[in-house]
Structure formats: structure tokens, C-alpha cells
LOTOR-350428 format. One record per atom (N, C-alpha, C): residue in one letter; x, y, z; atom name; residue number from 1. Coordinates in steps of 0.2 Angstrom, whole numbers. Layout:
REM residues N
+--------+-------+-------+-------+-------+-----+
! residu !    px !    py !    pz ! atome ! num !
+--------+-------+-------+-------+-------+-----+
!      A !     X !     Y !     Z !    CA ! NUM !
...
+--------+-------+-------+-------+-------+-----+
This chain:
REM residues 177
+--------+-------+-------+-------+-------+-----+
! residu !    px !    py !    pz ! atome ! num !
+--------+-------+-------+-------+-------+-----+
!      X !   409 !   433 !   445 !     N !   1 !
!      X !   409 !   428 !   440 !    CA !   1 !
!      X !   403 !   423 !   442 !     C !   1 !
!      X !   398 !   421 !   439 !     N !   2 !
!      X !   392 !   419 !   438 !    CA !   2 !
!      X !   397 !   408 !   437 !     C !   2 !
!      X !   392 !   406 !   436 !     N !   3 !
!      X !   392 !   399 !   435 !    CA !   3 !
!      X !   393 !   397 !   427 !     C !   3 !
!      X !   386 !   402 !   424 !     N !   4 !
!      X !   387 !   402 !   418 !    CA !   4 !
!      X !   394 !   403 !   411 !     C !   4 !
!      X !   400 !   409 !   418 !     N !   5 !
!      X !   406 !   409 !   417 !    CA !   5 !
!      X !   411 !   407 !   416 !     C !   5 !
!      X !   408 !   401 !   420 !     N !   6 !
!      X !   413 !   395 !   421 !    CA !   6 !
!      X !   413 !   390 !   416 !     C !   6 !
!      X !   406 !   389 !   417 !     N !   7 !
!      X !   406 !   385 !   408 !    CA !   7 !
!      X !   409 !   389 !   402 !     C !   7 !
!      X !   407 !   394 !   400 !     N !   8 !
!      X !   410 !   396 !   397 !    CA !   8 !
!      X !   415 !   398 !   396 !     C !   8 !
!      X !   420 !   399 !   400 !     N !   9 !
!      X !   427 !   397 !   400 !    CA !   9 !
!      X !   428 !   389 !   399 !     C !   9 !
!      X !   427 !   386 !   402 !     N !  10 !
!      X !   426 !   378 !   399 !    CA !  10 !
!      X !   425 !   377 !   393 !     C !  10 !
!      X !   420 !   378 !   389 !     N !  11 !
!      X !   421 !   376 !   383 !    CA !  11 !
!      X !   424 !   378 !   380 !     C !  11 !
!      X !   425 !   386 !   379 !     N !  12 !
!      X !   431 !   391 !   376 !    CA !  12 !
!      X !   435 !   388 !   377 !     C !  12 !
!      X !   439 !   386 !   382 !     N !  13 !
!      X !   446 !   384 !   380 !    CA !  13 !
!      X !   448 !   376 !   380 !     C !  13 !
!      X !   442 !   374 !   381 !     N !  14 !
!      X !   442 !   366 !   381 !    CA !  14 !
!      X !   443 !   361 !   388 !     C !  14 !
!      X !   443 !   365 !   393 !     N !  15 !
!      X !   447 !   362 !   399 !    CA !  15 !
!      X !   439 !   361 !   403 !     C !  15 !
!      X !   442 !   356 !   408 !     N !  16 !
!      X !   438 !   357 !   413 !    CA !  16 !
!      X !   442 !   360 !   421 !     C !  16 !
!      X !   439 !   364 !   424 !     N !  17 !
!      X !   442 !   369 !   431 !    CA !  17 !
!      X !   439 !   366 !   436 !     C !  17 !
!      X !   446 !   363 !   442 !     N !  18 !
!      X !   445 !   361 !   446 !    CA !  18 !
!      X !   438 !   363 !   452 !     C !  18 !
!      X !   435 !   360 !   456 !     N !  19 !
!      X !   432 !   361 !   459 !    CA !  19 !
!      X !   431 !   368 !   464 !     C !  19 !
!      X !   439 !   367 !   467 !     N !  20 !
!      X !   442 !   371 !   469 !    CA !  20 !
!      X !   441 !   378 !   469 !     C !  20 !
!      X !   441 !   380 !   461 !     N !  21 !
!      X !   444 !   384 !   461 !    CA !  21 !
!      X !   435 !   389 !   457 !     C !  21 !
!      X !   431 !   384 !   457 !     N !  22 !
!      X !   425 !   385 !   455 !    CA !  22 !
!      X !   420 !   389 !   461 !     C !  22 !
!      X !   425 !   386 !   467 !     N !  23 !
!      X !   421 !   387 !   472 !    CA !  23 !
!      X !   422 !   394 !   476 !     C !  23 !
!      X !   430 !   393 !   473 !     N !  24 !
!      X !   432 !   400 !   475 !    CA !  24 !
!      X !   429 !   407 !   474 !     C !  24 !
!      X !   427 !   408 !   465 !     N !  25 !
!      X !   428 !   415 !   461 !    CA !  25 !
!      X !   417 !   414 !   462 !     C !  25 !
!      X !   415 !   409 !   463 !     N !  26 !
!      X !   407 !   412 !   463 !    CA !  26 !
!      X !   406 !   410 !   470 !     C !  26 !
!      X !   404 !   415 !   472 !     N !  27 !
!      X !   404 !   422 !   471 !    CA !  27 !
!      X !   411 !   425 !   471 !     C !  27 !
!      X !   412 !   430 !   471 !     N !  28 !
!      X !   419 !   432 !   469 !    CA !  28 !
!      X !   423 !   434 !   479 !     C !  28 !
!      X !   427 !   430 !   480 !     N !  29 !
!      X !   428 !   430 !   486 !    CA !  29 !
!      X !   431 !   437 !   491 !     C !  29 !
!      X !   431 !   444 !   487 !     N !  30 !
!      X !   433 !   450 !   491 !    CA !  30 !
!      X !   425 !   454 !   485 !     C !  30 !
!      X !   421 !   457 !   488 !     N !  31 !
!      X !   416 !   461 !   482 !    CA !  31 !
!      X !   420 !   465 !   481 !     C !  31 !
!      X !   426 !   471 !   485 !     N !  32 !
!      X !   426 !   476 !   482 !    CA !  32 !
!      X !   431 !   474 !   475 !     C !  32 !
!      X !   432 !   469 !   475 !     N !  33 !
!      X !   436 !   468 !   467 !    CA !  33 !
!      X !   432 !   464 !   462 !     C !  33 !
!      X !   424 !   465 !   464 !     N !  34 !
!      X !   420 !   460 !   458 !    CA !  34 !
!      X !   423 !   462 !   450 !     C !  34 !
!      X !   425 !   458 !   446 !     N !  35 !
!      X !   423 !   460 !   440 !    CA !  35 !
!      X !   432 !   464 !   438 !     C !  35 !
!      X !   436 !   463 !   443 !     N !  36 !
!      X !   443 !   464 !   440 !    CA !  36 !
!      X !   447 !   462 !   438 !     C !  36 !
!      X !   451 !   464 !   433 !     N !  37 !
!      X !   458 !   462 !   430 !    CA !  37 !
!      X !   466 !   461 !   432 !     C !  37 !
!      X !   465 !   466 !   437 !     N !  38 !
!      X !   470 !   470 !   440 !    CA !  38 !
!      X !   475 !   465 !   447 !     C !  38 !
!      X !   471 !   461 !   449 !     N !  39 !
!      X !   475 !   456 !   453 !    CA !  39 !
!      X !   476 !   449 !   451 !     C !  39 !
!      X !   478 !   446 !   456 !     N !  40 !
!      X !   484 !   438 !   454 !    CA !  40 !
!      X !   477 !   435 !   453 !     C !  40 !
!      X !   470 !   436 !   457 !     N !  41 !
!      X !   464 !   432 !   453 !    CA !  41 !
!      X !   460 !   438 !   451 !     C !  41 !
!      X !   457 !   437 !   443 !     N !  42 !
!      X !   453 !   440 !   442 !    CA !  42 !
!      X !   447 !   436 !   441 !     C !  42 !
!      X !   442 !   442 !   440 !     N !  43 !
!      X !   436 !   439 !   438 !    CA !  43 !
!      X !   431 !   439 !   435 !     C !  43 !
!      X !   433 !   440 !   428 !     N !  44 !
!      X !   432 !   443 !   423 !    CA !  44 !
!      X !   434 !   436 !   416 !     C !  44 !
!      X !   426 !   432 !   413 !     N !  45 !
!      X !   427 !   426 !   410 !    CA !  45 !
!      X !   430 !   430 !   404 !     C !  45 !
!      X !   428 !   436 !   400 !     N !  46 !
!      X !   430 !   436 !   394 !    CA !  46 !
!      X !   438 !   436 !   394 !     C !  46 !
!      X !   440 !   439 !   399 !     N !  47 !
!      X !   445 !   442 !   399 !    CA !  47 !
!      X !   449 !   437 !   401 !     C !  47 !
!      X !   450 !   432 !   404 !     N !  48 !
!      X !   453 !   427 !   406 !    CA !  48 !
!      X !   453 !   420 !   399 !     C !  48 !
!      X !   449 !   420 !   396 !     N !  49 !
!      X !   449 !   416 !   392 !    CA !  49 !
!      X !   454 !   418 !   384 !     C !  49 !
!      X !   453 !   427 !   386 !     N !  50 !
!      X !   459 !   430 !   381 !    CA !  50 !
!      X !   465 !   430 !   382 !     C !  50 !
!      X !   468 !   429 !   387 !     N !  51 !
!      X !   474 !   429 !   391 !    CA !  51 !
!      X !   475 !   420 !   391 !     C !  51 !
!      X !   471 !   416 !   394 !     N !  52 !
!      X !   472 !   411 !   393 !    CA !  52 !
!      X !   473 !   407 !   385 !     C !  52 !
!      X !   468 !   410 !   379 !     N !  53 !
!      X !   470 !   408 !   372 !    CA !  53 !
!      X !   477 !   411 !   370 !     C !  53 !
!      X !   478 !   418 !   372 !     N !  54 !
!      X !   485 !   420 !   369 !    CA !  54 !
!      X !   490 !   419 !   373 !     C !  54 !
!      X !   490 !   415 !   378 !     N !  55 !
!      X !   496 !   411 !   382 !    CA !  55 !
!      X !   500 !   404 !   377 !     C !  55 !
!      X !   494 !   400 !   375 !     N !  56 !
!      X !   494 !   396 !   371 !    CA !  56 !
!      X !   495 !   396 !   366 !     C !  56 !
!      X !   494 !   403 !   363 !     N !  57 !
!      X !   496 !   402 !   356 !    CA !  57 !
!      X !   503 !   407 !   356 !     C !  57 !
!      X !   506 !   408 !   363 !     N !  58 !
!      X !   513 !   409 !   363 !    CA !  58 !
!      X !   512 !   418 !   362 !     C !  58 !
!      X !   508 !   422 !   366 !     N !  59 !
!      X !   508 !   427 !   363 !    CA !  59 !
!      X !   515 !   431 !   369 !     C !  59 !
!      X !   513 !   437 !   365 !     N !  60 !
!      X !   517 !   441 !   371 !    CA !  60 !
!      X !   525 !   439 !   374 !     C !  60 !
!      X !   527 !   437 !   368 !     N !  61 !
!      X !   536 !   434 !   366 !    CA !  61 !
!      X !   537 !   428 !   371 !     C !  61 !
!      X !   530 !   425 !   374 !     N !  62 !
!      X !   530 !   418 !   377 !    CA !  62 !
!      X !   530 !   412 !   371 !     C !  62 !
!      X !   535 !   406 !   374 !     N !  63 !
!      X !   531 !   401 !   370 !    CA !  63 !
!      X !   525 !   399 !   371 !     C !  63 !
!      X !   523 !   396 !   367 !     N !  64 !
!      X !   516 !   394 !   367 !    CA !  64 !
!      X !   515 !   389 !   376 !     C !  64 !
!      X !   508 !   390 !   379 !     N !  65 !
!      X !   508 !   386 !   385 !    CA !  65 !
!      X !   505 !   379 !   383 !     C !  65 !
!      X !   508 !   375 !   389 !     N !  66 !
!      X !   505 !   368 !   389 !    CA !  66 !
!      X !   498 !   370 !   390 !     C !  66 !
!      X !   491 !   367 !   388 !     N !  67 !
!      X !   485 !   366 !   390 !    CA !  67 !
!      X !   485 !   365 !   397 !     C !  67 !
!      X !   486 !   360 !   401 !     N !  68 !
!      X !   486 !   359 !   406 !    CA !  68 !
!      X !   487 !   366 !   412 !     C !  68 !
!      X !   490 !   370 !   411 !     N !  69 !
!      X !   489 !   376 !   414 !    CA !  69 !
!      X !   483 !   381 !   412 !     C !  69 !
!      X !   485 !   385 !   417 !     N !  70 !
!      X !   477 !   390 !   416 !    CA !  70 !
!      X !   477 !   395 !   418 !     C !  70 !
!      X !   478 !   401 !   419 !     N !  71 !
!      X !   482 !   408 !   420 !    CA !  71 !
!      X !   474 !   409 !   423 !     C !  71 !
!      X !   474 !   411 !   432 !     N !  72 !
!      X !   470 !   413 !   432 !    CA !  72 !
!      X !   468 !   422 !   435 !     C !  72 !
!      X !   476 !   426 !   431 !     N !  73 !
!      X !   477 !   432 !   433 !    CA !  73 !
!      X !   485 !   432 !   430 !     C !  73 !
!      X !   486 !   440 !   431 !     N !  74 !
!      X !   490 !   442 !   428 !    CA !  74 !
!      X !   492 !   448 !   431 !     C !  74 !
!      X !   495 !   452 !   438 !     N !  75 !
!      X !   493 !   457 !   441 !    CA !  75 !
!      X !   498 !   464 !   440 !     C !  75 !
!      X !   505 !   461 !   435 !     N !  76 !
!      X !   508 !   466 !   432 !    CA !  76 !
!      X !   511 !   467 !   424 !     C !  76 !
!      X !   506 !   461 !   422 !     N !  77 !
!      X !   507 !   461 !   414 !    CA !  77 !
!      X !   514 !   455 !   414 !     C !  77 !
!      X !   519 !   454 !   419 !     N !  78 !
!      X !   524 !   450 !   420 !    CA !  78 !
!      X !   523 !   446 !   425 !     C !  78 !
!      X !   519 !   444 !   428 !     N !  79 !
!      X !   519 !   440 !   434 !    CA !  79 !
!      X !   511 !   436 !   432 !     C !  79 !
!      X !   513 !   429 !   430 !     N !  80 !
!      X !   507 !   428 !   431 !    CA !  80 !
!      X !   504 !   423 !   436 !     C !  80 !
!      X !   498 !   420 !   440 !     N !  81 !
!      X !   498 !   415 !   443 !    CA !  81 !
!      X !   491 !   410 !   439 !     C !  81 !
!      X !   495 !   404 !   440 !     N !  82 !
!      X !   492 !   400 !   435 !    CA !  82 !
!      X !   490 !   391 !   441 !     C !  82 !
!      X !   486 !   389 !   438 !     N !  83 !
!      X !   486 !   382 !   444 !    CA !  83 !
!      X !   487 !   377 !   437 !     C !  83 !
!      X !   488 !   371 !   440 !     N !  84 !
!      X !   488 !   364 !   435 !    CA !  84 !
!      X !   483 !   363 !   435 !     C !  84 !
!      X !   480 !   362 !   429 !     N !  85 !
!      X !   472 !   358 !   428 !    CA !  85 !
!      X !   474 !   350 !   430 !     C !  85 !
!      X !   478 !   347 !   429 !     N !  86 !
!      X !   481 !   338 !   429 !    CA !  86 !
!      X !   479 !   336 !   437 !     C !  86 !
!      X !   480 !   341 !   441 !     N !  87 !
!      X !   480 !   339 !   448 !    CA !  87 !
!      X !   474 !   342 !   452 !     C !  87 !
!      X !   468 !   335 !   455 !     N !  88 !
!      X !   462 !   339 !   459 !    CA !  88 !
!      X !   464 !   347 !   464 !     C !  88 !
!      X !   468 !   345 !   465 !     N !  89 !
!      X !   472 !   349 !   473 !    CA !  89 !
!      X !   475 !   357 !   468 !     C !  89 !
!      X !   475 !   356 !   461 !     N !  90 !
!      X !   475 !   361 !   457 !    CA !  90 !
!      X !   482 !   365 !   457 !     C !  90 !
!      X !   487 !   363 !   460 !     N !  91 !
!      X !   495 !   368 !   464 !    CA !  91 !
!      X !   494 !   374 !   459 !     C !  91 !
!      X !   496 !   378 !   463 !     N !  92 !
!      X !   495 !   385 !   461 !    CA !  92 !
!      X !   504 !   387 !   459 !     C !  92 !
!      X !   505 !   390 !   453 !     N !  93 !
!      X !   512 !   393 !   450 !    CA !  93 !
!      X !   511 !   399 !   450 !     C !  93 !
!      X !   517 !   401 !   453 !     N !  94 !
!      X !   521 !   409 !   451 !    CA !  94 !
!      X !   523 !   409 !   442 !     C !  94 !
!      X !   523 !   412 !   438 !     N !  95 !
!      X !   525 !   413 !   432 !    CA !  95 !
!      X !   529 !   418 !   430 !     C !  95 !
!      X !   536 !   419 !   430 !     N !  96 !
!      X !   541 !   426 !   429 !    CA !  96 !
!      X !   540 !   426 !   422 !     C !  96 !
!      X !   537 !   430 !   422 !     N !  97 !
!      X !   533 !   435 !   413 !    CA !  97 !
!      X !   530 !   430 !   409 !     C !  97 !
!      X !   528 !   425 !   414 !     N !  98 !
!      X !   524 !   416 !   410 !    CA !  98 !
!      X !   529 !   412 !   408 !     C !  98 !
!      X !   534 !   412 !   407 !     N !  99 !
!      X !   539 !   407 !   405 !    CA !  99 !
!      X !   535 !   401 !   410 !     C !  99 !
!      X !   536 !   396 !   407 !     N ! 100 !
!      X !   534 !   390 !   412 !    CA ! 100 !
!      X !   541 !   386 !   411 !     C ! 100 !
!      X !   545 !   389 !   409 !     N ! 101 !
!      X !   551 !   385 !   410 !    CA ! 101 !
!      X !   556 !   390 !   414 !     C ! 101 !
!      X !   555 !   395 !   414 !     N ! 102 !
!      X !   562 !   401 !   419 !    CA ! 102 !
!      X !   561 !   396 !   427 !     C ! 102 !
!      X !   570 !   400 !   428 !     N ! 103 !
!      X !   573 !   396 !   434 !    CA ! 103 !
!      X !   568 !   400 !   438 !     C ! 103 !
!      X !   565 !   405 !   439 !     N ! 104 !
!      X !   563 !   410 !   443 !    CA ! 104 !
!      X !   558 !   408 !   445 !     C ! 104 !
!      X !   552 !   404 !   440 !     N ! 105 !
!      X !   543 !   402 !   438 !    CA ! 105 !
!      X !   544 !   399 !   445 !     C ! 105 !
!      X !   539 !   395 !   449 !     N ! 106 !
!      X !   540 !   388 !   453 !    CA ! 106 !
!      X !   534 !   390 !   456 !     C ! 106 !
!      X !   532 !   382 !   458 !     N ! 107 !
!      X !   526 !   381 !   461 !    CA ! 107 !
!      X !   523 !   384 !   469 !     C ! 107 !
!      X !   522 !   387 !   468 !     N ! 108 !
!      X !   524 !   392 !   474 !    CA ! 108 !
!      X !   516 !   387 !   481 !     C ! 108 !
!      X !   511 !   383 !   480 !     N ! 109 !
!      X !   507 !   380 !   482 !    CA ! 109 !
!      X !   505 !   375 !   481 !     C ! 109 !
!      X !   504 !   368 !   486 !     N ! 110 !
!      X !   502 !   363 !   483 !    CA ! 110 !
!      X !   495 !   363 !   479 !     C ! 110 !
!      X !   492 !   367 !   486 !     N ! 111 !
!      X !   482 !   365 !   483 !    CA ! 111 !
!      X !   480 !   373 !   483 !     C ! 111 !
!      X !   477 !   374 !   478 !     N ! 112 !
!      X !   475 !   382 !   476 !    CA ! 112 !
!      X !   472 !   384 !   480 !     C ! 112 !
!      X !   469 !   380 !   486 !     N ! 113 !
!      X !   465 !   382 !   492 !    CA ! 113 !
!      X !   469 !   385 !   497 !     C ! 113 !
!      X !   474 !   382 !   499 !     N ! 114 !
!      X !   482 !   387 !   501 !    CA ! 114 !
!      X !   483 !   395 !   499 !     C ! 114 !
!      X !   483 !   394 !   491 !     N ! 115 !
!      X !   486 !   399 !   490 !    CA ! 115 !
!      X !   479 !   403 !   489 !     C ! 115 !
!      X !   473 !   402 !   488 !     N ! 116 !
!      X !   469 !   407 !   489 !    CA ! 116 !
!      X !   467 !   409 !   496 !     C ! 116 !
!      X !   469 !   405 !   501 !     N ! 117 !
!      X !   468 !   408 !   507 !    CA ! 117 !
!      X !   473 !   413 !   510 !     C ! 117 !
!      X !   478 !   413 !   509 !     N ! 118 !
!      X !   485 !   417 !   508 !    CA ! 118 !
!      X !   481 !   424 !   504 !     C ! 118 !
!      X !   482 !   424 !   499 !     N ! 119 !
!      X !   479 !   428 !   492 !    CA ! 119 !
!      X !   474 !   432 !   496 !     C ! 119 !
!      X !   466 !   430 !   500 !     N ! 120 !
!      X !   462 !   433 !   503 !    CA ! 120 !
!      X !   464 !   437 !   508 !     C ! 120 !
!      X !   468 !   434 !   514 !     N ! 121 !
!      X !   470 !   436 !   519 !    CA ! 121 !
!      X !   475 !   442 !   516 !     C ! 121 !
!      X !   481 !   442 !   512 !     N ! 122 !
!      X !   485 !   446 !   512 !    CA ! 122 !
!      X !   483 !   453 !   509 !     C ! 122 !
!      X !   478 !   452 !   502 !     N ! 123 !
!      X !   473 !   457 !   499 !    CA ! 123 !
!      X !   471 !   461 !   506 !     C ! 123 !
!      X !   464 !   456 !   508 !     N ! 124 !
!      X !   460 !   460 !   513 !    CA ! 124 !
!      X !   463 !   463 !   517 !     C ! 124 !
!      X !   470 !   462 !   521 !     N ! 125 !
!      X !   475 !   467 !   526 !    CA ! 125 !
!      X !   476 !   473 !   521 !     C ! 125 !
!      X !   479 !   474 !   515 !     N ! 126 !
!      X !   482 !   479 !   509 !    CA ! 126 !
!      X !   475 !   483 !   510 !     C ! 126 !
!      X !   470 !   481 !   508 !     N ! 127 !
!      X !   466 !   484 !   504 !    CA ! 127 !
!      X !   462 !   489 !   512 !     C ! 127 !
!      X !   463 !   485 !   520 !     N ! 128 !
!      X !   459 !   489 !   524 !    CA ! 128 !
!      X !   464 !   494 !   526 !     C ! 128 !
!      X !   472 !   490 !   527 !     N ! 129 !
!      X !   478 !   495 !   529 !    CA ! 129 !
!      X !   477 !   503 !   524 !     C ! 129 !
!      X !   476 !   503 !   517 !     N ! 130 !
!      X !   476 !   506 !   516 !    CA ! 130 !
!      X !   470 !   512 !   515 !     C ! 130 !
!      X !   464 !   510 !   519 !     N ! 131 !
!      X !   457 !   513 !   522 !    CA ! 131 !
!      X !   452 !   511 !   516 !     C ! 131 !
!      X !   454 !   505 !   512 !     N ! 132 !
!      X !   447 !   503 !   508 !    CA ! 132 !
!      X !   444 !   497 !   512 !     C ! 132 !
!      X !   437 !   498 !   509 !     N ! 133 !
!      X !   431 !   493 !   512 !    CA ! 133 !
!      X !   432 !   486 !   507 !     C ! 133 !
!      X !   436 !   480 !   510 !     N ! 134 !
!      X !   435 !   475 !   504 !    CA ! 134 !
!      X !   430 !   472 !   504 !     C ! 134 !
!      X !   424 !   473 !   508 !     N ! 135 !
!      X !   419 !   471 !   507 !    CA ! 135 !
!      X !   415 !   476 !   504 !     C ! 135 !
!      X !   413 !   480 !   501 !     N ! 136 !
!      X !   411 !   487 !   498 !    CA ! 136 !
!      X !   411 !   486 !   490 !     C ! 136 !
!      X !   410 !   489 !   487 !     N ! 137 !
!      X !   406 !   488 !   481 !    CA ! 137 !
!      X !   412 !   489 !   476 !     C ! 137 !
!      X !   413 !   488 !   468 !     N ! 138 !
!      X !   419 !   490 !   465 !    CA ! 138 !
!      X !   419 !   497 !   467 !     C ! 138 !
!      X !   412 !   499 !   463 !     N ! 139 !
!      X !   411 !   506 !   463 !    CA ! 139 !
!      X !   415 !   512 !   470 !     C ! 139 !
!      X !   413 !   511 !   475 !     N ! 140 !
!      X !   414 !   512 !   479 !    CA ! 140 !
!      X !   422 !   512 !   480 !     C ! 140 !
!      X !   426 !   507 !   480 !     N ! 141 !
!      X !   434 !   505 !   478 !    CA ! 141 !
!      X !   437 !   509 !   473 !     C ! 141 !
!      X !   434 !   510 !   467 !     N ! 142 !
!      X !   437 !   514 !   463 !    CA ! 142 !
!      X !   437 !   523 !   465 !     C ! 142 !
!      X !   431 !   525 !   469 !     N ! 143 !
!      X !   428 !   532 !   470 !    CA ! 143 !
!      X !   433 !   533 !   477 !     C ! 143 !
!      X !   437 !   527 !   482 !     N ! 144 !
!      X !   440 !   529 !   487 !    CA ! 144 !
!      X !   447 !   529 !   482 !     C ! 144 !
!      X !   448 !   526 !   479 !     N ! 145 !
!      X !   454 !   526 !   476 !    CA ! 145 !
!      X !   457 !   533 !   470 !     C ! 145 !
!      X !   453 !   535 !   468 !     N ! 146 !
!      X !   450 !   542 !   464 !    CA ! 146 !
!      X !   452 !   547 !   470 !     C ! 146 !
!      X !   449 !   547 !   473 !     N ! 147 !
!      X !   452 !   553 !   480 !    CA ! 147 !
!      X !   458 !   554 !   482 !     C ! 147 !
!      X !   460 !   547 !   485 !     N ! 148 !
!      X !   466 !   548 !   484 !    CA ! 148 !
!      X !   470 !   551 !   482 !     C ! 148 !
!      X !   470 !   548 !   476 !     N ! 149 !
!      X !   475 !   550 !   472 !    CA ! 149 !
!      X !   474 !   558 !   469 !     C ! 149 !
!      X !   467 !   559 !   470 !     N ! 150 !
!      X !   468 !   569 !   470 !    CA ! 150 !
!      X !   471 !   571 !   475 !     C ! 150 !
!      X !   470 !   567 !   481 !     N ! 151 !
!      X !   474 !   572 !   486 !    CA ! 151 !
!      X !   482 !   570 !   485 !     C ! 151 !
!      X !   484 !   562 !   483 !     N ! 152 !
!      X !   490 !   565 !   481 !    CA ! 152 !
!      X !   494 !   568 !   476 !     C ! 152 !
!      X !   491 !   571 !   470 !     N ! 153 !
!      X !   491 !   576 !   468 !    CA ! 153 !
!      X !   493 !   584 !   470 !     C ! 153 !
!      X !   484 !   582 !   473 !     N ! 154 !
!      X !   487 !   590 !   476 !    CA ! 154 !
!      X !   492 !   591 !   483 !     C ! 154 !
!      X !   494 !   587 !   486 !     N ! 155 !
!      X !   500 !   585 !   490 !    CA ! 155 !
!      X !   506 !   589 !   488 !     C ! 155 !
!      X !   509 !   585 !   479 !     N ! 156 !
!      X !   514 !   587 !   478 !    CA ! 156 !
!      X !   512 !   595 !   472 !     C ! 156 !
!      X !   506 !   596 !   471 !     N ! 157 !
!      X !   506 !   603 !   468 !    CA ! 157 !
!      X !   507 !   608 !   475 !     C ! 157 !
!      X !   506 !   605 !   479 !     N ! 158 !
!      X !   506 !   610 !   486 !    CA ! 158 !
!      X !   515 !   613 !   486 !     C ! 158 !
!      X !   520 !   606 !   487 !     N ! 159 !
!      X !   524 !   605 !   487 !    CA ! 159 !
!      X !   528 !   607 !   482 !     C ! 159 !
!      X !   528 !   607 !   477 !     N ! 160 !
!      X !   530 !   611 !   470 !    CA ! 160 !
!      X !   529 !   621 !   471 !     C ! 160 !
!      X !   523 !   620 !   474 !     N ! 161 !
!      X !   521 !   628 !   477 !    CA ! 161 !
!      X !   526 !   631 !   482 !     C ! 161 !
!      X !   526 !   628 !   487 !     N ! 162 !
!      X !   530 !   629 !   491 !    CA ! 162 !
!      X !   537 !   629 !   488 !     C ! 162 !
!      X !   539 !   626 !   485 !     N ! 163 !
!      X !   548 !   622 !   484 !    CA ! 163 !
!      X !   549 !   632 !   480 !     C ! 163 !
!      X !   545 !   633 !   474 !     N ! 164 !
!      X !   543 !   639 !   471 !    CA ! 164 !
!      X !   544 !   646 !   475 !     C ! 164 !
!      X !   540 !   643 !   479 !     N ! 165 !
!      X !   542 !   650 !   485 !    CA ! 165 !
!      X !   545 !   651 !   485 !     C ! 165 !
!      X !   550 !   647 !   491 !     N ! 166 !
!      X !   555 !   645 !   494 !    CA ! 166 !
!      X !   560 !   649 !   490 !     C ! 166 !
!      X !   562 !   646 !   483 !     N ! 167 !
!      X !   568 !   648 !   480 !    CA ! 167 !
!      X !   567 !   653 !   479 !     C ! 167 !
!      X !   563 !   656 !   477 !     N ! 168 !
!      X !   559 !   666 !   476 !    CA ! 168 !
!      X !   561 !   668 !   481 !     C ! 168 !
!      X !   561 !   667 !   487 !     N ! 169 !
!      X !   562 !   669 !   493 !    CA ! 169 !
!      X !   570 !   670 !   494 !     C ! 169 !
!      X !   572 !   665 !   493 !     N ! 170 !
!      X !   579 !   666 !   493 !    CA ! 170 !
!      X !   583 !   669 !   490 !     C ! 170 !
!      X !   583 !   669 !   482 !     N ! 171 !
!      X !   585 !   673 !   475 !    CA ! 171 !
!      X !   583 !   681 !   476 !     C ! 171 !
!      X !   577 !   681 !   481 !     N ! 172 !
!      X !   575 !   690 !   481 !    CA ! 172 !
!      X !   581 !   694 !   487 !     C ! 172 !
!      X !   581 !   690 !   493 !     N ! 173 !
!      X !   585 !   690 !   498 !    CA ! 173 !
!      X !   591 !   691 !   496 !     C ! 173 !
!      X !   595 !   686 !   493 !     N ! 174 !
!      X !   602 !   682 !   491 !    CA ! 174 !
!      X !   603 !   690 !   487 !     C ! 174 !
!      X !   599 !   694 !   482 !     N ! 175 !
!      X !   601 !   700 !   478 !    CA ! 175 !
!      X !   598 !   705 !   479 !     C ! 175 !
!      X !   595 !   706 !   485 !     N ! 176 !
!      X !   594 !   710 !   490 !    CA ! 176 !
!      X !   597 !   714 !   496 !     C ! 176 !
!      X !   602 !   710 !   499 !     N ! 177 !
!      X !   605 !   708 !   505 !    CA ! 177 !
!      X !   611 !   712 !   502 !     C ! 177 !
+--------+-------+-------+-------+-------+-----+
């Protein structure tokens, strides 16, 4: 996310965005996730500004949101995290499917700088645990992640081969014997 972004998220939705949080996303604080939707921060203005208009305009069987909040991700379609624009320190909220009213929502941070270092830290472990480069390109994230998943694929085509055998094996034996 550029600067330029920021503003215009700003004007788009009429708000102005903590300090904090401006300082956070430019540059975008893990590269291999520049330009994503897919976690609790994304970074991506057009996209953010659509989720944040249609919070407010109650979409997606939410009521409509206070302005004063700001969804800045959404990482399962049901979980959103959001900070208070009213407070410098910005507190960061869990949101169960965006209700900002469920007994389940709750402030899960005082200063989004908390919760963004938390966020970095536990991302960055996930993403090296599972052999990606967070500091690496999206490209490069999406191309290890593509692999994978062929080979899990082919894992369980292997195992479906096998399990095939196996019972062929057995059924020719079992009426053979």
C-alpha cells in the first residue's frame, strides 16, 4: 500500500486513519503478502474500502457498522479485525462474522501496535514453519504454495493407488485361495 492509498481510503470512506496504522501497512510489513486479501491485515485500498462501505451499509446479513470502526481485514469471510478510529492508540477488535454487538466480538487489544506486533510475529513463524520466505516476493509465495499443494495431490493420488492395489490384491487372493 502506497500513501497515495491511504488517502484515498480516507476520503472514500470519509474517515481519517490512525497514525499508527498508516505506519504500519507502507510499506506493507511482511513482502511476501504485499497486495493481499487473504489475512487479518490486508493490503489492498480498493478492496478494503469495499468491505469497509459494505459493513456500513449492513451488507452480508450484518447490521449496518458504526463509522467509527474500520475493518482492516477479513481472513475467513467470518472473522473480521477491525480497530476504533475515536481512540489515537486505535484498539484493535476481533469481530464474530462482524457483529459488533455478539457476546463472542471483544476488544482483543489496547493499541493496534500490540496487536500488529503479535500479527507479524505469529504470521512470520506460520509462514517460515511452513518453509515460506516472508520476506520473498508475493509471487514467489504463491509459486511455493502451488507446489505444494501438487505434491499434495499427488500424495493422496499415490494413496488412492495404492489403497486400489491393495484391495485387488486381496479380492484376487481371498478367490483364489
Amino acid at each position: 500500500m502506497t500513501k497515495a492509498d491511504l488517502q484515498l481510503i480516507e476520503s472514500e470512506l470519509g474517515i481519517t486513519l490512525p497514525d499508527s496504522y498508516k505506519r504500519a501497512v507502507v510499506p506493507f510489513p511482511i513482502s511476501a503478502l504485499v497486495g493481499n486479501t487473504d489475512y487479518e491485515l490486508w493490503d489492498d485500498a480498493q478492496a478494503l474500502i469495499k468491505l469497509n462501505r459494505g459493513l456500513r451499509n449492513g451488507a452480508h446479513l450484518r447490521p449496518a457498522w458504526l463509522p467509527h470502526f474500520f475493518a482492516i481485514g477479513d481472513p475467513r469471510g467470518d472473522e473480521l479485525i477491525a480497530i476504533d478510529l475515536r481512540d489515537a492508540n486505535a484498539p484493535a477488535w476481533w469481530l464474530d462474522h462482524g457483529l459488533l454487538d455478539s457476546k463472542a466480538s471483544y476488544q482483543s487489544h489496547a493499541r493496534f501496535t500490540d496487536w500488529l506486533q503479535e500479527f507479524n510475529r505469529d504470521l512470520r513463524s506460520d509462514l517460515e514453519g511452513d518453509g515460506y520466505n516472508p520476506d520473498g516476493t508475493p509471487e514467489n509465495l504463491k509459486a511455493d504454495q502451488n507446489r505444494e499443494m501438487k505434491r499434495g495431490y499427488l500424495g493422496c493420488l499415490l494413496f488412492i493407488v495404492l489403497a486400489i492395489f491393495a484391495l485387488a490384491t486381496y479380492r484376487y487372493f481371498r478367490h483364489n485361495l
